[in-house]
Backbone and ligand atoms as CSV (ligand in chain L), in Angstrom:
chain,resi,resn,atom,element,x,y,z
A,1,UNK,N,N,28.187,-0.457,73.018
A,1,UNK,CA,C,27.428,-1.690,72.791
A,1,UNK,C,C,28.251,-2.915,73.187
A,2,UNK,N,N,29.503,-2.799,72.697
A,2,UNK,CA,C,30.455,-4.113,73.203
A,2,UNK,C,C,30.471,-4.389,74.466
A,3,UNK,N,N,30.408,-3.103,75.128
A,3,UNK,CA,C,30.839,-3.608,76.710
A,3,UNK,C,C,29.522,-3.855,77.385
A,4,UNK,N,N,28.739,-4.330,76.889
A,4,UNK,CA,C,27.381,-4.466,77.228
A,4,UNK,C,C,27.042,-6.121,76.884
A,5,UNK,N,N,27.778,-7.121,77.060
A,5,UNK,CA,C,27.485,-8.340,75.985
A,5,UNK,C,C,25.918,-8.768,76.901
A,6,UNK,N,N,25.660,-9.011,78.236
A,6,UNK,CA,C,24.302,-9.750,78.586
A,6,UNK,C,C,23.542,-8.589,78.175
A,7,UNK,N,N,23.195,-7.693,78.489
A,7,UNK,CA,C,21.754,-6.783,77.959
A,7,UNK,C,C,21.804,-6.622,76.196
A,8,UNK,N,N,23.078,-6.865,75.939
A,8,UNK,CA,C,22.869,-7.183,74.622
A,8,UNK,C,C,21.821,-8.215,73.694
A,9,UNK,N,N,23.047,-9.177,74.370
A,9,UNK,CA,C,21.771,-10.214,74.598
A,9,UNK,C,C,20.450,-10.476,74.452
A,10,UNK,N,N,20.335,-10.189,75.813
A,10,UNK,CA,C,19.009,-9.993,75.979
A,10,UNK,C,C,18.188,-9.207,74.499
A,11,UNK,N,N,18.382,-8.269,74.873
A,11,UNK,CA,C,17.569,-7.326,73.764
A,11,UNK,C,C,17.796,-7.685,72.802
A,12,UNK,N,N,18.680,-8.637,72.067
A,12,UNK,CA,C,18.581,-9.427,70.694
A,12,UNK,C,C,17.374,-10.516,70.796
A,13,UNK,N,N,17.401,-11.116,72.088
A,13,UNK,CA,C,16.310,-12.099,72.347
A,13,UNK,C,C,14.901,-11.681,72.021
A,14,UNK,N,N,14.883,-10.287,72.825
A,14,UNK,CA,C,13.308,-9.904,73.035
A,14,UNK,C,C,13.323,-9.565,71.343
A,15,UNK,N,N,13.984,-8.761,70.341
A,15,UNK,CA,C,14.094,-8.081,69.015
A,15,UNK,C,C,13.582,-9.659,68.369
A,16,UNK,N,N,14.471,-10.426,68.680
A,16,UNK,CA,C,14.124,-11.704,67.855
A,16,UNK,C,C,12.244,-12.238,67.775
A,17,UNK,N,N,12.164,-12.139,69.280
A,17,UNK,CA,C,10.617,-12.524,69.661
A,17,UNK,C,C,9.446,-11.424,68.312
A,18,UNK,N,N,10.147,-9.919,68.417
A,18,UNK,CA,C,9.065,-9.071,67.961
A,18,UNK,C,C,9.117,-9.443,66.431
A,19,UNK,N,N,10.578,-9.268,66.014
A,19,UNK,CA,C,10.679,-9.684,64.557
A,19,UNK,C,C,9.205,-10.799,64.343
A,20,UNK,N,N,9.095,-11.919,64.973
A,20,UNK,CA,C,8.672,-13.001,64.275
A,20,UNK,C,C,7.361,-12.812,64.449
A,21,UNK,N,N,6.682,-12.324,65.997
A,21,UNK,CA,C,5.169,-12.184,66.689
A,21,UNK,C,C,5.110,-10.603,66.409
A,22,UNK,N,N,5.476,-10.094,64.942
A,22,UNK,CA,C,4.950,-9.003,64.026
A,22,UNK,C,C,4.493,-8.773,62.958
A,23,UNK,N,N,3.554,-10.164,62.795
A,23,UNK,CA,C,2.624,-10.360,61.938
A,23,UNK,C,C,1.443,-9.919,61.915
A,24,UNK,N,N,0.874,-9.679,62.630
A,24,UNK,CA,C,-0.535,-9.212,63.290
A,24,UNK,C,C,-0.599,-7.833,62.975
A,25,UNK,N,N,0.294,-7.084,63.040
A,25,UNK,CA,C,-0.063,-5.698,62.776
A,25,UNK,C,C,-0.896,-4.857,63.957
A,26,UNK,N,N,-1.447,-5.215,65.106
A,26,UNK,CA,C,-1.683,-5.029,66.377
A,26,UNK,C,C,-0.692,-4.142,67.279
A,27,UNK,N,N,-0.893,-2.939,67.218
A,27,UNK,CA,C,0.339,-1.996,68.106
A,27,UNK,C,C,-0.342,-1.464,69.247
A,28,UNK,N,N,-1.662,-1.941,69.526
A,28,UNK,CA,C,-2.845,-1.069,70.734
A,28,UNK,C,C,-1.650,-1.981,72.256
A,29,UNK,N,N,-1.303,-2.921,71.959
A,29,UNK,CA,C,-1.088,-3.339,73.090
A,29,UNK,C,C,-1.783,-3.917,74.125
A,30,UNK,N,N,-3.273,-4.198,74.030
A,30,UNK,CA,C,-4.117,-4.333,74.698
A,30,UNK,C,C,-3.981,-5.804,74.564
A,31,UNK,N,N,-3.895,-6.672,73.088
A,31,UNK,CA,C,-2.986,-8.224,73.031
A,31,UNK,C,C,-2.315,-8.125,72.948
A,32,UNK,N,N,-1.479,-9.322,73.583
A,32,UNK,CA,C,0.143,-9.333,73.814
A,32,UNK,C,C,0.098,-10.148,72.558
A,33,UNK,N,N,1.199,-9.492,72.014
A,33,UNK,CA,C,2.208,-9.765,70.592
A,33,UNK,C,C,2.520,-11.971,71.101
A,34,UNK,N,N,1.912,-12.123,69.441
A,34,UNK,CA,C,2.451,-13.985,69.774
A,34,UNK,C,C,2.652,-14.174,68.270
A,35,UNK,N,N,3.584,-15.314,68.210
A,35,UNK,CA,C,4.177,-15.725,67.145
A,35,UNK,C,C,2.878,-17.065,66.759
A,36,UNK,N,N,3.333,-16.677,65.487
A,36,UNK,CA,C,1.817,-18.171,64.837
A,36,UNK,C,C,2.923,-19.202,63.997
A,37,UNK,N,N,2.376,-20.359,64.386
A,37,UNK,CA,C,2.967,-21.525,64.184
A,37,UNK,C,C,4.139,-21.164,62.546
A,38,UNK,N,N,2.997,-20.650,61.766
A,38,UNK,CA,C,4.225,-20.574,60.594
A,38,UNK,C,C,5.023,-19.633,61.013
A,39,UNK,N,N,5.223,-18.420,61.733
A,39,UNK,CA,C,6.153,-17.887,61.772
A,39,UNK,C,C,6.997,-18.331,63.003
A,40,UNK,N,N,7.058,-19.185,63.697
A,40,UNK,CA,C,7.629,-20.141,64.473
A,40,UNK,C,C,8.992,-21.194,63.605
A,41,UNK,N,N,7.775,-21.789,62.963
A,41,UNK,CA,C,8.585,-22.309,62.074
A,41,UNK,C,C,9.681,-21.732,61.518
A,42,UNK,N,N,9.105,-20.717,60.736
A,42,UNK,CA,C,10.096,-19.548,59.737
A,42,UNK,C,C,11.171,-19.424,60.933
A,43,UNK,N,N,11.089,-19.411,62.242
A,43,UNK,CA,C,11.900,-19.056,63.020
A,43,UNK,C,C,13.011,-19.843,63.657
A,44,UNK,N,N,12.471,-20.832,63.801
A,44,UNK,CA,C,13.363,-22.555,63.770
A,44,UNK,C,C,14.242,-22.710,62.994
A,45,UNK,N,N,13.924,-22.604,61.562
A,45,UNK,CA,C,14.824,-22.843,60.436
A,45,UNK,C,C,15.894,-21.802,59.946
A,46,UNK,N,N,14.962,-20.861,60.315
A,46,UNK,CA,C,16.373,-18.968,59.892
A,46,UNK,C,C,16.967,-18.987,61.136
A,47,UNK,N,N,16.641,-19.315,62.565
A,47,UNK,CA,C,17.558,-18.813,63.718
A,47,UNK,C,C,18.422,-19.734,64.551
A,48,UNK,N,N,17.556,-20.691,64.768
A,48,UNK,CA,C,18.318,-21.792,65.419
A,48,UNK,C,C,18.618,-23.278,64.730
A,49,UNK,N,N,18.828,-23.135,63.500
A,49,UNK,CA,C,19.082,-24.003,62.263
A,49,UNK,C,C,20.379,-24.505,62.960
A,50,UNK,N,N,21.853,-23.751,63.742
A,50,UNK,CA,C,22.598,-24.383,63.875
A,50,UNK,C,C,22.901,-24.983,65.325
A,51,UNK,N,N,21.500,-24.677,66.168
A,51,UNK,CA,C,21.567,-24.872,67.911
A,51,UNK,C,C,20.520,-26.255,67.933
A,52,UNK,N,N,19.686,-26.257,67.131
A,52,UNK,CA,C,18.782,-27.385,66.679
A,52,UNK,C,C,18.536,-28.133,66.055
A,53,UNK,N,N,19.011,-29.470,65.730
A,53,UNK,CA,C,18.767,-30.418,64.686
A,53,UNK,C,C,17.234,-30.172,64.419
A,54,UNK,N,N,16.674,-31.162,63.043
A,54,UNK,CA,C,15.662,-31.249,62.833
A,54,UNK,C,C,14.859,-30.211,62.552
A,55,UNK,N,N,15.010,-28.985,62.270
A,55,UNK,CA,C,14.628,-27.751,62.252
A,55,UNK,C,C,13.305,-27.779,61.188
A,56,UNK,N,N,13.853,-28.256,59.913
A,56,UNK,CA,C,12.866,-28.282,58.743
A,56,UNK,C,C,11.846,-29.514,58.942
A,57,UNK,N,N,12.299,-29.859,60.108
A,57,UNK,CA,C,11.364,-31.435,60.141
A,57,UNK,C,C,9.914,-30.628,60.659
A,58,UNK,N,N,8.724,-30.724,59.789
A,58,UNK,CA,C,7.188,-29.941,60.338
A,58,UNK,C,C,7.013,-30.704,61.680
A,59,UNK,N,N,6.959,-32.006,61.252
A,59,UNK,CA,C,6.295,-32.734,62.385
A,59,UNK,C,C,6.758,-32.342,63.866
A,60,UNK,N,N,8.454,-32.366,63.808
A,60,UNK,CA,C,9.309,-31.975,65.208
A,60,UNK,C,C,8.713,-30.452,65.370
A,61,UNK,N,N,8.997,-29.609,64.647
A,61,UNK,CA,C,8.492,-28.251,64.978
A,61,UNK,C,C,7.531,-28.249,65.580
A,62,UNK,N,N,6.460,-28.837,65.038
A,62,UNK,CA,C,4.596,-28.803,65.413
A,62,UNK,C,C,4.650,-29.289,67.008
A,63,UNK,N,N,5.421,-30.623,67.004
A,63,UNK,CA,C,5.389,-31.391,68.739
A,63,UNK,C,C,6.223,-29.893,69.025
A,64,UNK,N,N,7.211,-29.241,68.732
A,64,UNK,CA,C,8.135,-28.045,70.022
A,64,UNK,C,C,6.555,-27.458,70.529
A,65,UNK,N,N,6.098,-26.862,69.156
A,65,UNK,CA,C,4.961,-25.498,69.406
A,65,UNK,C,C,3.737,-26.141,70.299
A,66,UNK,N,N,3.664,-27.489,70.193
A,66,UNK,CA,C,2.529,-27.397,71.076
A,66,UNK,C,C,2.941,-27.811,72.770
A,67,UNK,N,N,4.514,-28.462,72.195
A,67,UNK,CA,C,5.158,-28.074,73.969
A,67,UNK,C,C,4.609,-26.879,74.592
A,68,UNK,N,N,5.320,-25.808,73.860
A,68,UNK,CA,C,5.565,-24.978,74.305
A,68,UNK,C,C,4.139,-23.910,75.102
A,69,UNK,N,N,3.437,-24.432,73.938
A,69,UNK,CA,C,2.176,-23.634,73.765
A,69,UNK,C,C,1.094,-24.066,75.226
A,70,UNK,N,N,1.926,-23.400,76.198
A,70,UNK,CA,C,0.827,-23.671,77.692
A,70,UNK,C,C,-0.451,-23.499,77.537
A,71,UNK,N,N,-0.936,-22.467,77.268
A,71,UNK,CA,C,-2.380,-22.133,77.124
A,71,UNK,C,C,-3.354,-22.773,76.072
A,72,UNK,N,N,-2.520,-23.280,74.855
A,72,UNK,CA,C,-3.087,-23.997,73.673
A,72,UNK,C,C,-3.916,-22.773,73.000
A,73,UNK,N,N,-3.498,-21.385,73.018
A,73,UNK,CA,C,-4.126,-20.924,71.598
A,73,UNK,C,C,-3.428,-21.179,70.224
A,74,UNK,N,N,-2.998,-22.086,70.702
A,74,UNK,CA,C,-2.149,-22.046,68.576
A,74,UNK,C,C,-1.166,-21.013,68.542
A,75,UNK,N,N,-0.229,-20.344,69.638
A,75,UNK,CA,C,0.474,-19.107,69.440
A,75,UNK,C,C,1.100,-19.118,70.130
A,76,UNK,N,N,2.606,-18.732,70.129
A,76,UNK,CA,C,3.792,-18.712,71.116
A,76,UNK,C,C,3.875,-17.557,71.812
A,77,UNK,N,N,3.586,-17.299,73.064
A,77,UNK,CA,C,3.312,-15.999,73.632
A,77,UNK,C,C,5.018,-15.615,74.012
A,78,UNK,N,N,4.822,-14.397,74.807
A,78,UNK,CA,C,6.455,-14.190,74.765
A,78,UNK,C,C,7.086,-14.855,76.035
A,79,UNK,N,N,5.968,-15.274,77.116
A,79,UNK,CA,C,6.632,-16.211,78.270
A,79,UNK,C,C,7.000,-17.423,77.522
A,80,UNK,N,N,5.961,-17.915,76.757
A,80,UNK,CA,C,5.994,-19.288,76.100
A,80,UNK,C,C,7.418,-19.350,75.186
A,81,UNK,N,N,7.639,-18.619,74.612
A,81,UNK,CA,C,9.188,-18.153,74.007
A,81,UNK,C,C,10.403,-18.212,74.960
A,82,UNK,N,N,10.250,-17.766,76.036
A,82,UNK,CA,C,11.324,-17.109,76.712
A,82,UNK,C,C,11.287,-18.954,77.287
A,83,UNK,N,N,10.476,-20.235,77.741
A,83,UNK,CA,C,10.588,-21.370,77.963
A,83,UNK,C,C,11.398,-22.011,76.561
A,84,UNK,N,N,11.491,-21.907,75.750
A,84,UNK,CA,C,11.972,-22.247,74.812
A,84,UNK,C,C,13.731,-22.023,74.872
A,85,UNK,N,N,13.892,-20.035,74.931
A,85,UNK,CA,C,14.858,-19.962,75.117
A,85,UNK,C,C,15.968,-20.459,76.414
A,86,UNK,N,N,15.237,-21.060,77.418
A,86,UNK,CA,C,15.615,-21.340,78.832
A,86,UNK,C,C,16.113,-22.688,78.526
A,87,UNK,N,N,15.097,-23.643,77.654
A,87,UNK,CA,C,15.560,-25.078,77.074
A,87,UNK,C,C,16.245,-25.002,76.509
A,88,UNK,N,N,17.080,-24.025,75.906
A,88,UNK,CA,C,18.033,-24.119,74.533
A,88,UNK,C,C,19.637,-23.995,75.545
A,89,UNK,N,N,19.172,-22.643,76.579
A,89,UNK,CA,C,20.171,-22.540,77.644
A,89,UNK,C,C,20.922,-23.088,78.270
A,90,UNK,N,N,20.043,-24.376,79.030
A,90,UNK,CA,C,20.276,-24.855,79.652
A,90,UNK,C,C,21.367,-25.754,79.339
A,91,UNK,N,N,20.903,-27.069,78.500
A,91,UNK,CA,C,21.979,-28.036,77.767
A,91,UNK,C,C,23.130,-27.342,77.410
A,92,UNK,N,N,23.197,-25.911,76.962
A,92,UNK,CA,C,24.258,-25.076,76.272
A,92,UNK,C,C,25.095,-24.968,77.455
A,93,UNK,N,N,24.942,-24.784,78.625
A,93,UNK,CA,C,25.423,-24.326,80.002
A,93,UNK,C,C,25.787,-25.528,80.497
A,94,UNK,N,N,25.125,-26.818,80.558
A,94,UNK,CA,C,25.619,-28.168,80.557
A,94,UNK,C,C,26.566,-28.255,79.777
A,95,UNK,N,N,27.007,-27.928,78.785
A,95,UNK,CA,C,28.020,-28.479,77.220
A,95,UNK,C,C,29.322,-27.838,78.293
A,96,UNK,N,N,29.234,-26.731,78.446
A,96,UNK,CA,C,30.259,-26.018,78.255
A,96,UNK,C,C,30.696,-26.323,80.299
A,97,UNK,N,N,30.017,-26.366,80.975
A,97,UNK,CA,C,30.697,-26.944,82.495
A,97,UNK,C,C,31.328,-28.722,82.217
A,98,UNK,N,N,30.681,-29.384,81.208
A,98,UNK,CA,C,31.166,-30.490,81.215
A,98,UNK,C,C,32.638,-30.255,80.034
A,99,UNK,N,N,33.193,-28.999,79.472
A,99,UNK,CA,C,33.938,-29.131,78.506
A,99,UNK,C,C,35.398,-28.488,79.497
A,100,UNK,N,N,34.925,-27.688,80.239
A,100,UNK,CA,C,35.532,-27.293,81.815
A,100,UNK,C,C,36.104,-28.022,82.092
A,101,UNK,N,N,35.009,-29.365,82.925
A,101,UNK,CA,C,35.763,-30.294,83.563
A,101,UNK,C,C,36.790,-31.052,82.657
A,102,UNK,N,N,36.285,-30.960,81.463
A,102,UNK,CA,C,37.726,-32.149,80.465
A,102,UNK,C,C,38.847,-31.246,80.451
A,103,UNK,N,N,38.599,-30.217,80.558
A,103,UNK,CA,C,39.741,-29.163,80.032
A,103,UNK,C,C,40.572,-29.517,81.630
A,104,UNK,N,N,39.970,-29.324,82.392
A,104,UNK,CA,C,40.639,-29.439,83.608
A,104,UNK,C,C,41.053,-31.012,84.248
A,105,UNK,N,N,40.381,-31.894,83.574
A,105,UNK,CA,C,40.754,-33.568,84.395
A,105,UNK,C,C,41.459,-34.058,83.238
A,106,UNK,N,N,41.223,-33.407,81.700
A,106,UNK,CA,C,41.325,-34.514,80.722
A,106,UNK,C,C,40.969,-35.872,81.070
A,107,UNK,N,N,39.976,-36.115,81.397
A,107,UNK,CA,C,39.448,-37.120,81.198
A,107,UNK,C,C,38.321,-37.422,80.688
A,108,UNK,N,N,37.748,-38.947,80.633
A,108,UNK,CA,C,36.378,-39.083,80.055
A,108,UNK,C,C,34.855,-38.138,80.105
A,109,UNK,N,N,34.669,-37.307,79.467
A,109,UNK,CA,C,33.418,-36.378,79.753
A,109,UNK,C,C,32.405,-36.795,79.940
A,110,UNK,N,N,31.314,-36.435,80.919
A,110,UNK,CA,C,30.344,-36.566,81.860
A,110,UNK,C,C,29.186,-36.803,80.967
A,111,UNK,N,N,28.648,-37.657,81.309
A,111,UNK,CA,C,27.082,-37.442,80.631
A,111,UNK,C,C,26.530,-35.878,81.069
A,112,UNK,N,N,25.965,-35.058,80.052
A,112,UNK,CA,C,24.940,-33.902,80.434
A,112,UNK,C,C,24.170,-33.754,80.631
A,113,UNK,N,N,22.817,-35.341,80.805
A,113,UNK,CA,C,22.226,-35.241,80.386
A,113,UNK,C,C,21.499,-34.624,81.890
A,114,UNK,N,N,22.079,-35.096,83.260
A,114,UNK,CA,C,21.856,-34.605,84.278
A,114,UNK,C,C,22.191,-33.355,84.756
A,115,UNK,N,N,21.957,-32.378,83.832
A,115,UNK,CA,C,22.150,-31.160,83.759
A,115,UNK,C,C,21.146,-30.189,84.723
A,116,UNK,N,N,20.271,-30.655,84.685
A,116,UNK,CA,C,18.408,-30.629,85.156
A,116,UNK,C,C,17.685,-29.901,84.184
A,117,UNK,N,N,18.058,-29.987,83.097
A,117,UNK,CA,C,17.301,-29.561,82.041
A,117,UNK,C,C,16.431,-31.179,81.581
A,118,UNK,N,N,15.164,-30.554,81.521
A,118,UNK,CA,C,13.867,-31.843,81.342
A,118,UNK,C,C,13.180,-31.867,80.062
A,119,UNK,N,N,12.926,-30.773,79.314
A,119,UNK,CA,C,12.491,-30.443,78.288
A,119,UNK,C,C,12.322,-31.543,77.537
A,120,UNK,N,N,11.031,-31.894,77.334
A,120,UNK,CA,C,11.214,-33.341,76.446
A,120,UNK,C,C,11.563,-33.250,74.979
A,121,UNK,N,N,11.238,-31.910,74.285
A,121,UNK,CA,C,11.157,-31.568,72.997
A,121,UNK,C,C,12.640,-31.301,72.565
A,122,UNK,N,N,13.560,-30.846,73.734
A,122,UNK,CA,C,14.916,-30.658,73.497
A,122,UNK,C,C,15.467,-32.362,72.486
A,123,UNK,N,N,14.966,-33.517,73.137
A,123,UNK,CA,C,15.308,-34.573,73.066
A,123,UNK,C,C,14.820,-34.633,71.581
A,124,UNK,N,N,13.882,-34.581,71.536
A,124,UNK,CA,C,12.778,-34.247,70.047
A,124,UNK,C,C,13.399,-33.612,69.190
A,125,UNK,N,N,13.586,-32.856,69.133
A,125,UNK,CA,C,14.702,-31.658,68.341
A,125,UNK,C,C,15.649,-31.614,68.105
A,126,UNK,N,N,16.545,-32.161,69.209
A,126,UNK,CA,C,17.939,-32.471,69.375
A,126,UNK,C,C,19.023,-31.837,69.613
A,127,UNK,N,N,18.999,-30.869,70.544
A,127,UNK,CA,C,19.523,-30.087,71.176
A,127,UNK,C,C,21.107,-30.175,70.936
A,128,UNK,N,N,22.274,-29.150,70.304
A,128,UNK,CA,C,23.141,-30.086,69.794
A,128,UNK,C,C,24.330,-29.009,70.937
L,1,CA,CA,CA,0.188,-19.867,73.651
């Protein structure tokens, strides 16, 4: 398992998705498995409590979910998830090339914000 850290990963990601969009009780497969706003929530606050400010804030949550929520059924599908996890990525991948360059210029660190991560809800949330 150790020497495995990205498919690890990964498959903690997708485990995370089922944990939460396994409310439904639906195993035909015929609907694709989606997370409902409260268990979204529940998911904000137990998982990414320390990657996300504002977590317990309803209002911020409600603006992420209906970011996120392309289609507008009220439900985070697992593409609609995996956009979420890509926004969380991104800035994280910004943090750490701009912590590079200090490590390497010691000097004044770069704004991130030109990272090309756009996500408006990141800003909303507060991506830390
Ligand atoms: Ca949706």
């Amino acid at each position: 398992m150790a020497s495995c850290p990205l498919k690890c990963a990964v498959e903690m990601l997708v485990k995370n998705f089922e944990k939460y969009a396994g409310g439904g009780g639906c195993c035909c497969r015929k609907q694709p498995r989606r997370i409902s706003k409260k268990d979204f929530r529940k998911m904000l606050t137990r998982e990414l409590n320390h990657m996300l400010t504002d977590t317990g804030n309803k209002r911020a949550a409600d603006k992420l979910i209906c970011d996120l929520d392309e289609n507008k059924d009220g439900r985070i599908s697992f593409e609609e998830y995996w956009t979420l996890i890509g926004g969380i990525a991104s800035p994280i991948a910004s943090l750490i090339r701009q912590q590079e360059q200090t490590w390497c210029q010691k000097e004044q660190p770069q704004d991130w914000a030109g990272g090309g991560f756009s996500g408006s809800w990141a800003v909303c949330m507060g991506v830390v």
